[in-house]
MDTraj code that builds the backbone (N, CA, C; nanometers):
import mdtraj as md
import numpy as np

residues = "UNK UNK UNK UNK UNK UNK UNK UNK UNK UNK UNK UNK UNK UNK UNK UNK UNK UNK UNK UNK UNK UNK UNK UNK UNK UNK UNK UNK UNK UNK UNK UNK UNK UNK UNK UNK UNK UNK UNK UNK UNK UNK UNK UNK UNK UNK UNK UNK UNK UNK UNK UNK UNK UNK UNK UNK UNK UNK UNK UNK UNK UNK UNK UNK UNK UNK UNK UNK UNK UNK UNK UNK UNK UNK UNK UNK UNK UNK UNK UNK UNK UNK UNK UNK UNK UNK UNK UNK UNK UNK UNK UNK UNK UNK UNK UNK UNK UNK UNK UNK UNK UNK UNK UNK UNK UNK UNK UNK UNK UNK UNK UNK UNK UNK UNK UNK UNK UNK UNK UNK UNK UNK UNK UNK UNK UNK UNK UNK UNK UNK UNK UNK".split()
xyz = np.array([
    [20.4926, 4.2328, -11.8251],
    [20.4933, 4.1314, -11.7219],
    [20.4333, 4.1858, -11.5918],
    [20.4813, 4.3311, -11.5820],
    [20.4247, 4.3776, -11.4567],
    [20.2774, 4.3762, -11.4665],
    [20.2083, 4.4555, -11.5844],
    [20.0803, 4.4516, -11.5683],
    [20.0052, 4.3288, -11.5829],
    [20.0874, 4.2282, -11.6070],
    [19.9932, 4.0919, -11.6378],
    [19.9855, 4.0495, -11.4347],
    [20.0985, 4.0854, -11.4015],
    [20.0767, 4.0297, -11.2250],
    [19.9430, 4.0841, -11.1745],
    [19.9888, 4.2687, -11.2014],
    [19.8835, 4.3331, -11.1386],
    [19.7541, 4.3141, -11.1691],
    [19.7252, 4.2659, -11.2972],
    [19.6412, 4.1887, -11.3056],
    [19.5348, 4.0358, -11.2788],
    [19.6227, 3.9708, -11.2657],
    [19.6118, 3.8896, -11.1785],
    [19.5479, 3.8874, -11.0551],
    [19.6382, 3.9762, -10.9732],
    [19.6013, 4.0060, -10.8344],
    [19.4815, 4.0924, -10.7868],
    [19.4302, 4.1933, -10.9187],
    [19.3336, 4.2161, -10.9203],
    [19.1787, 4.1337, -10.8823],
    [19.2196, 3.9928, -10.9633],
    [19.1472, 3.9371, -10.9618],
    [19.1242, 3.8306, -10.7892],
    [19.2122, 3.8194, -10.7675],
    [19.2116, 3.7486, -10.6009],
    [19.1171, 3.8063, -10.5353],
    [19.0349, 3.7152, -10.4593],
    [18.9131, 3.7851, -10.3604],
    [18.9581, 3.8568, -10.2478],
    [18.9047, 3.9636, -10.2203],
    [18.9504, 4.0579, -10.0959],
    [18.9052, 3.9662, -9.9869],
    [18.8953, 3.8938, -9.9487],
    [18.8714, 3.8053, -9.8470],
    [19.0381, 3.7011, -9.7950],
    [19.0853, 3.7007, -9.8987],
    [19.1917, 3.6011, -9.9333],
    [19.3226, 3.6820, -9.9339],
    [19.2618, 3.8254, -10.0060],
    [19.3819, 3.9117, -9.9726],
    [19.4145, 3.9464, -9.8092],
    [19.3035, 3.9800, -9.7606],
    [19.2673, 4.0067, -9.5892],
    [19.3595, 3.9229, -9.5035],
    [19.2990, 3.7836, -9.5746],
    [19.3701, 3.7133, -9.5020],
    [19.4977, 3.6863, -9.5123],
    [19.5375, 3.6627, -9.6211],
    [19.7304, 3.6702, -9.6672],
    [19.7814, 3.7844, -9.6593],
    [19.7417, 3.8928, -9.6292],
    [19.8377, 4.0042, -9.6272],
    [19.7705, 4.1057, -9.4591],
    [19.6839, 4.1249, -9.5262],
    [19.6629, 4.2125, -9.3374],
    [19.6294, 4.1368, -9.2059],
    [19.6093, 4.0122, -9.2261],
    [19.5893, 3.9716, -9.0774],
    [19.7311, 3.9653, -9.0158],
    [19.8245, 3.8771, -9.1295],
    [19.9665, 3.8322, -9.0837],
    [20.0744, 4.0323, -9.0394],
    [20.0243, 4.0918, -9.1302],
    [20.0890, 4.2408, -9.0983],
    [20.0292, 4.2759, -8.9535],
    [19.9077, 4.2845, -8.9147],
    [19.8264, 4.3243, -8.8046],
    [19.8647, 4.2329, -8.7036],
    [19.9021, 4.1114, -8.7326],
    [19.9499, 4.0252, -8.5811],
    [20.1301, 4.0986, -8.5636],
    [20.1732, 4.1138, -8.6835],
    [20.3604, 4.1243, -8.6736],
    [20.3593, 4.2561, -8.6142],
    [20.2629, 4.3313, -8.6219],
    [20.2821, 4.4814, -8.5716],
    [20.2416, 4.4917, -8.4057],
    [20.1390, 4.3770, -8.4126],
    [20.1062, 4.3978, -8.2408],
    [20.2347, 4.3192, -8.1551],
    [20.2595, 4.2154, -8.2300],
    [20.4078, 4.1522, -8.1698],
    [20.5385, 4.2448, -8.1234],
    [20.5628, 4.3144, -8.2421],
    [20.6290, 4.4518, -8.2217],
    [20.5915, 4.5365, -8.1118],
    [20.4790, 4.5324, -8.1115],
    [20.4383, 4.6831, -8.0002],
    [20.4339, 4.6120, -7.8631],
    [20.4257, 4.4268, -7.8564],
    [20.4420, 4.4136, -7.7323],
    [20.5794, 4.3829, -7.6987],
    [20.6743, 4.3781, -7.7807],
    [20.7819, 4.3512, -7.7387],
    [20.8542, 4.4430, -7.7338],
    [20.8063, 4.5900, -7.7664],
    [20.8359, 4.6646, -7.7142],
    [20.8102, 4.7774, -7.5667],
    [20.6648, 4.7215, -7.5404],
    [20.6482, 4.7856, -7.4633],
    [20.6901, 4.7148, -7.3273],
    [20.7392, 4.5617, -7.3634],
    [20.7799, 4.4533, -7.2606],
    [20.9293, 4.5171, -7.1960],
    [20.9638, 4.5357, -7.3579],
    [21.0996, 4.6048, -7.3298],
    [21.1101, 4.7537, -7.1990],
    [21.0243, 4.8474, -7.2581],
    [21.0305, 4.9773, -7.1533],
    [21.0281, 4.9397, -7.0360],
    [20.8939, 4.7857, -7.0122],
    [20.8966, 4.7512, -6.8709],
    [21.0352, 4.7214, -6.8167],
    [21.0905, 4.6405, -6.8549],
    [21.2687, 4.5898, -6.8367],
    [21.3214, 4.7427, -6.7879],
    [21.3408, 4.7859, -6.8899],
    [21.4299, 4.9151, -6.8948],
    [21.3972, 5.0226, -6.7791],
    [21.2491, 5.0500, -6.7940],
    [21.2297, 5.0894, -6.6345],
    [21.2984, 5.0475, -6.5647],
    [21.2852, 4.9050, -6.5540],
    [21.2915, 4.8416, -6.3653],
    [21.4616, 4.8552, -6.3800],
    [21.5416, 4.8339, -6.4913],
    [21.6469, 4.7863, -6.4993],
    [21.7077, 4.9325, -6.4591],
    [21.6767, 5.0059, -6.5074],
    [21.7561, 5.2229, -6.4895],
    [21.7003, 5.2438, -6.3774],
    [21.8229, 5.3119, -6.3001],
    [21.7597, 5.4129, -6.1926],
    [21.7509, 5.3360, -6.0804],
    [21.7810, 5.1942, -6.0231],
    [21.7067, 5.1181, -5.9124],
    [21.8540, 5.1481, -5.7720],
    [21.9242, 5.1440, -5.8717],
    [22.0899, 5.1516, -5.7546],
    [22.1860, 5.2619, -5.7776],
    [22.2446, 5.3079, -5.7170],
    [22.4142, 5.3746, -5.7756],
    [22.4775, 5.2663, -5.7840],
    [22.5994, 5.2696, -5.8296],
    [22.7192, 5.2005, -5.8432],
    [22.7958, 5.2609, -5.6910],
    [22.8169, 5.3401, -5.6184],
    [22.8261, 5.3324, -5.5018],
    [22.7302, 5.2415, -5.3727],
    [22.5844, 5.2117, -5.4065],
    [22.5391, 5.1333, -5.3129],
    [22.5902, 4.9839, -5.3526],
    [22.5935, 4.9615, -5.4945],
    [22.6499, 4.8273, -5.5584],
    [22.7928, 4.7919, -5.4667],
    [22.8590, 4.8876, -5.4624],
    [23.0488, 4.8866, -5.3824],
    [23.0098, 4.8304, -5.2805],
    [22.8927, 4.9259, -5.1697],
    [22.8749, 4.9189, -5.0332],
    [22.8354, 4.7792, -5.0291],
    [22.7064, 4.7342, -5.1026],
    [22.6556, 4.6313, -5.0986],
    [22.7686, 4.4912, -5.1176],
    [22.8751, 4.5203, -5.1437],
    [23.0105, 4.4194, -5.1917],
    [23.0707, 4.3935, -5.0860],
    [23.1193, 4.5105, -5.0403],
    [23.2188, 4.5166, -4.9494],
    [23.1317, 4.4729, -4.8110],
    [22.9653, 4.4741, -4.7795],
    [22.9222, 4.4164, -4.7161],
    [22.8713, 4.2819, -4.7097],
    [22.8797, 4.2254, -4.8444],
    [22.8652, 4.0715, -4.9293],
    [22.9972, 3.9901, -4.8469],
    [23.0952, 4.0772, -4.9184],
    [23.2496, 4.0122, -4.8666],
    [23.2751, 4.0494, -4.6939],
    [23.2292, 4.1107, -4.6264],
    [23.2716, 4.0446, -4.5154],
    [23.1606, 3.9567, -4.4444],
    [23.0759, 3.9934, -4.4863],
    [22.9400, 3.9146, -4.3901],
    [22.9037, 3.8079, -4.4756],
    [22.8403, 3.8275, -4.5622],
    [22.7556, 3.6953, -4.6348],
    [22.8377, 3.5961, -4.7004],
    [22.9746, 3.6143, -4.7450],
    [23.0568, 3.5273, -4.7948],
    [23.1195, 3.4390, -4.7242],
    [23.0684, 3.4449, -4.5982],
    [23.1241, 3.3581, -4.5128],
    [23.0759, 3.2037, -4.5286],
    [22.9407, 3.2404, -4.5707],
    [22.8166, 3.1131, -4.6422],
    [22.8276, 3.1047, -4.8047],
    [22.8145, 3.2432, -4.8672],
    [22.7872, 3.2213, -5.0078],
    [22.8793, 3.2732, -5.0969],
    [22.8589, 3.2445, -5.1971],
    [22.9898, 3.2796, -5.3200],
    [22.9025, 3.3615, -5.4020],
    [22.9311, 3.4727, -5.4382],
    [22.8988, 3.5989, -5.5408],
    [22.7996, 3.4605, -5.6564],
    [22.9057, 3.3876, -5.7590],
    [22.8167, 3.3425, -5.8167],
    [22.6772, 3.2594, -5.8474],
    [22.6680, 3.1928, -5.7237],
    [22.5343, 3.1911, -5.7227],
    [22.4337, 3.2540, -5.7038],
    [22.4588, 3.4119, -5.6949],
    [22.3674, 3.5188, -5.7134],
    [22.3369, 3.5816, -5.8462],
    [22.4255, 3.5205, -5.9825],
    [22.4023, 3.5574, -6.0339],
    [22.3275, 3.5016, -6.1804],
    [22.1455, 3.4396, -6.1356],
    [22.1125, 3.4073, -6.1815],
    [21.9771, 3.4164, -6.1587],
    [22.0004, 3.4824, -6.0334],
    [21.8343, 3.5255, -5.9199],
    [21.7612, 3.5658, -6.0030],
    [21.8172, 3.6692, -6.0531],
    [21.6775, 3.7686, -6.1114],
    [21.6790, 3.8082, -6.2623],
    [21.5610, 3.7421, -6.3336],
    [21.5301, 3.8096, -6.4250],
    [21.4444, 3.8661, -6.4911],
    [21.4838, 3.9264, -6.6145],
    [21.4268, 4.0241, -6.6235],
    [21.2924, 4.0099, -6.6804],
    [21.1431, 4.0386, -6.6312],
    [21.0565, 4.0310, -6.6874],
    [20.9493, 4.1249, -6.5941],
    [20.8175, 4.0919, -6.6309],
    [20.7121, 4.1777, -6.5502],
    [20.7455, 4.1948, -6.4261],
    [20.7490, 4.1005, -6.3611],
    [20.7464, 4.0369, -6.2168],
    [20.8576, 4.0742, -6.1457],
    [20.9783, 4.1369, -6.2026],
    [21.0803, 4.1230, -6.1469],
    [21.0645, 4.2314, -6.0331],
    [20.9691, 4.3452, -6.0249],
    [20.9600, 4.4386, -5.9116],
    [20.9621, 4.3459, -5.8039],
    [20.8110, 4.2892, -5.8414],
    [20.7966, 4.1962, -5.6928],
    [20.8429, 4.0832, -5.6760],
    [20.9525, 4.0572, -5.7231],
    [21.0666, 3.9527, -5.7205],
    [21.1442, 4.0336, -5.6160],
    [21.1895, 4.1300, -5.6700],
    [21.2922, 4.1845, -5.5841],
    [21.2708, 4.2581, -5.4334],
    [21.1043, 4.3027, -5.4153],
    [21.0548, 4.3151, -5.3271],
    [21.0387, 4.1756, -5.2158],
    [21.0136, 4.0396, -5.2602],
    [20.9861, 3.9598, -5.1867],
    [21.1677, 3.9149, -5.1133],
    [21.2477, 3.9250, -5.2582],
    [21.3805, 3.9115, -5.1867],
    [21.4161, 3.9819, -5.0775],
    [21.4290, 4.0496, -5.1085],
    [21.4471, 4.1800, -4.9706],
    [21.3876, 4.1292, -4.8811],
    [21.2544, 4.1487, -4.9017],
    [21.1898, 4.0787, -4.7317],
    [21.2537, 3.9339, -4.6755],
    [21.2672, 3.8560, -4.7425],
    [21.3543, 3.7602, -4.7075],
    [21.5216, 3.7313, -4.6636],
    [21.6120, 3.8125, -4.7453],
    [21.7215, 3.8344, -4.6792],
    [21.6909, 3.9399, -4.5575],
    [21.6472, 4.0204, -4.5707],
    [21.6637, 4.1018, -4.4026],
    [21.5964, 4.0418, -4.3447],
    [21.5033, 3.9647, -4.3290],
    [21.4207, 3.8391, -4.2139],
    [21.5227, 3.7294, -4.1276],
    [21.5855, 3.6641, -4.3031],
    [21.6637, 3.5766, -4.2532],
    [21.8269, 3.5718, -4.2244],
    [21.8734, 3.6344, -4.2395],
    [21.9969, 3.6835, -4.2823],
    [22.0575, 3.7836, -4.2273],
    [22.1580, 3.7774, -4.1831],
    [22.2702, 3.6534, -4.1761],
    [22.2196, 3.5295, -4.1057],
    [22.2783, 3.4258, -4.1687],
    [22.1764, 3.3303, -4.0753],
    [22.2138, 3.2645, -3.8961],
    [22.3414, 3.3350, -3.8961],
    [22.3632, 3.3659, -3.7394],
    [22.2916, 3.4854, -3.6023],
    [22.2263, 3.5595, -3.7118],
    [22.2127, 3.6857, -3.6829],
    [22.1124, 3.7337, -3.7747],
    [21.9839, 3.6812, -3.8034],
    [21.8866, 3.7533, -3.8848],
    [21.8495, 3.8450, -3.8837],
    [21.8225, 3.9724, -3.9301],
    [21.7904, 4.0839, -3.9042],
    [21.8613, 4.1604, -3.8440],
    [22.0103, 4.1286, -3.8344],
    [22.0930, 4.2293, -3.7718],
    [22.1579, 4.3372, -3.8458],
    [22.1407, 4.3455, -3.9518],
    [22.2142, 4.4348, -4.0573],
    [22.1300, 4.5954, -4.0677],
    [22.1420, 4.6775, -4.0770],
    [22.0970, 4.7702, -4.1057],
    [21.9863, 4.8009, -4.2486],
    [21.8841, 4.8458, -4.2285],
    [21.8139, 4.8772, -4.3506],
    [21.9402, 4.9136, -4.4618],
    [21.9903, 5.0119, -4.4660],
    [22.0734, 5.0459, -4.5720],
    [22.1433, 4.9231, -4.6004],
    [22.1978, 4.8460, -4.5481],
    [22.2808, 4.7218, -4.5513],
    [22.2276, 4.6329, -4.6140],
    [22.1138, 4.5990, -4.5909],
    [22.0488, 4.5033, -4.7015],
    [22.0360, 4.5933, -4.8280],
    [21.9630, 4.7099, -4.8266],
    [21.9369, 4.7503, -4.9505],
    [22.0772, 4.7581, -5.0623],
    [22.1765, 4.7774, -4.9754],
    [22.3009, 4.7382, -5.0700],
    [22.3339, 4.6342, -5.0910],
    [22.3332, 4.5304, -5.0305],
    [22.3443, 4.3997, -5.0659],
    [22.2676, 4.3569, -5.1864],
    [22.1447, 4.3919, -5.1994],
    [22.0303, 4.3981, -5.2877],
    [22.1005, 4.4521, -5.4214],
    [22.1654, 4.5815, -5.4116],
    [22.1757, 4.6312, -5.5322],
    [22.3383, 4.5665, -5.5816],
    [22.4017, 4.5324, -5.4682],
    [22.5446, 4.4541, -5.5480],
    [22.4648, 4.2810, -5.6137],
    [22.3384, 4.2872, -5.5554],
    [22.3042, 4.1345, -5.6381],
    [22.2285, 4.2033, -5.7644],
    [22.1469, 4.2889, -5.7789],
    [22.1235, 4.3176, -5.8967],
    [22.2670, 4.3496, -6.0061],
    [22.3448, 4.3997, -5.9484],
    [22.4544, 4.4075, -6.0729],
    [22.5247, 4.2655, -6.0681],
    [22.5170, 4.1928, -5.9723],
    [22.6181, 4.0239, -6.0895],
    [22.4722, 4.0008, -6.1638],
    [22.3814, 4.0396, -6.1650],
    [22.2610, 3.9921, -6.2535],
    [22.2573, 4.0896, -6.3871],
    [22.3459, 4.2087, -6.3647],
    [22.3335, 4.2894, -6.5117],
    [22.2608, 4.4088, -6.5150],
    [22.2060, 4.4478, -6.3966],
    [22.1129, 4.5863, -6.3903],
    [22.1950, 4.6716, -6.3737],
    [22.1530, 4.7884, -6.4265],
    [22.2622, 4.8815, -6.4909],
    [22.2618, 4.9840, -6.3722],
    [22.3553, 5.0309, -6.3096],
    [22.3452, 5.1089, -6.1850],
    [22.2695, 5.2237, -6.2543],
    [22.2372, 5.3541, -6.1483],
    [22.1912, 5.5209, -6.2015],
    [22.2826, 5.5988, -6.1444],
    [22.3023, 5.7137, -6.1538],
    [22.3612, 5.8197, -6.1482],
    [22.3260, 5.8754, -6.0095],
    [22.1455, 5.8624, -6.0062],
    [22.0828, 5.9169, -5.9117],
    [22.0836, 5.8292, -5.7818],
    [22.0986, 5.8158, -5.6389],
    [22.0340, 5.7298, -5.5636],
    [21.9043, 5.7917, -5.5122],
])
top = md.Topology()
chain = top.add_chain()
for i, resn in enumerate(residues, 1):
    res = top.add_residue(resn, chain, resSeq=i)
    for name in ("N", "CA", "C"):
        top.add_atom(name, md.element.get_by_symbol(name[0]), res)
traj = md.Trajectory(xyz[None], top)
């Protein structure tokens, strides 16, 4: 039975094989390699961006200043994760320290926003670092 298949298939035109078997392998493998290399992008941006100490600072400066206007959860839907998200998070920044507090724009300290920044990346799921 086996050799009657292999036979068979012998006979199929390499044109037909090309097309039923290596084009569909050659697209599933590049799919793979971009969804993985989509992935490293994530994983980059996602490792290494905060401590879990600027995340605290950034809280404890959420809760007395900015919660006076906003509630934690609607921050947590800002950002995700894809190419763009660097300069997502770059344009945010420029915008909360511009505008914000909105009694008092620009009154917070550089470090102060940048923690605020990184307590909104973690209700969004970015994984603090070790390193700041």
């Amino acid at each position: 039975m086996i050799n009657g298949i292999f036979l068979k298939m012998k006979k199929i035109n390499k044109y037909l094989l090309y097309k039923l078997v290596l084009i569909p392998v050659t697209v599933l493998m590049v799919a793979c390699a971009t969804t993985t290399a989509q992935e490293e992008v994530s994983q980059g941006i996602l490792q290494g961006v905060f401590t879990a100490e600027q995340s605290q600072s950034g809280k404890d400066t959420f809760t007395s200043i900015c919660r006076n206007c906003h509630i934690p959860r609607d921050f947590r839907t800002i950002f995700k994760q894809s190419d763009d998200t660097e300069a997502l998070l770059s344009d945010y920044y420029d915008l909360i320290s511009t505008t914000m507090p909105q009694d008092s724009p620009g009154s917070l300290s550089e470090e102060m926003y940048l923690d605020v920044m990184a307590y909104l990346l973690s209700l969004n799921g970015f994984a603090a670092s070790s390193d700041e």
